[in-house]
C-alpha positions in Angstrom: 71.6 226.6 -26.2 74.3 223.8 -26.7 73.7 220.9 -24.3 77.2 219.2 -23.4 76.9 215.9 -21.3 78.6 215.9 -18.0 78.4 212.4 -17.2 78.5 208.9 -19.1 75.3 207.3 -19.5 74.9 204.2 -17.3 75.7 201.5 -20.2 79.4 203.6 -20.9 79.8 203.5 -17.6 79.3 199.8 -17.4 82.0 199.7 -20.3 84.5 201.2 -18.4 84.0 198.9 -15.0 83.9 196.1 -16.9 87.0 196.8 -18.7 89.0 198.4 -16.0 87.7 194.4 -13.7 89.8 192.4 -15.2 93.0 194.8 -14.1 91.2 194.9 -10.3 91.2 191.4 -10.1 95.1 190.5 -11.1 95.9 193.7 -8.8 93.8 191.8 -6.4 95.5 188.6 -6.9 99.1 190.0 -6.7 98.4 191.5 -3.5 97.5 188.3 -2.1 100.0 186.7 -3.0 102.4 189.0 -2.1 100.6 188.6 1.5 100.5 184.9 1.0 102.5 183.2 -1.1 101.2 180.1 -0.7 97.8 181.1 -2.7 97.2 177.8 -4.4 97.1 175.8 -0.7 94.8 178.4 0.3 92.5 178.2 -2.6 92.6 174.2 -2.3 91.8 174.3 1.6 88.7 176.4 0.7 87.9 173.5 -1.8 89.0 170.7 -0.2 88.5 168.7 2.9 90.6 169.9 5.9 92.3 165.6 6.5 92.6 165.6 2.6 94.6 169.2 2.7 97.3 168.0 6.2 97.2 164.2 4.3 98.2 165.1 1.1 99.5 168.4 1.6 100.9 169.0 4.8 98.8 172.3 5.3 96.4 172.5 8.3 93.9 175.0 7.3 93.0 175.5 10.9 96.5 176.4 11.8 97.5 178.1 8.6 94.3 179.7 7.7 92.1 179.8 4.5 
């Protein structure tokens, strides 16, 4: 009796998310820009303090969002 596999073993598997993530995530980010263009002010008012983001930036996260 010949015994085929029908599914990847976990660690192929693995192989294929991990190559296929990279791809996700600039999919990911193009959509968000698209949405948002202003990604980089978003980023910063995650990282930053909301006075240093409308001082230096202009950008009120509170208004604008995150």
């Amino acid at each position: 009796m010949k015994r085929t596999l029908t599914k990847y073993s976990a660690w192929v598997e693995g192989l294929g998310v991990l190559r296929r993530g990279p791809s996700k995530m600039r999919l990911a980010l193009a959509r968000i820009r698209a949405q948002y263009g202003e990604l980089q002010l978003r980023l910063g008012a995650l990282l930053l303090d909301q006075s240093v983001m409308v001082r230096v930036f202009g950008w009120d996260p509170d208004v604008e969002g995150y």
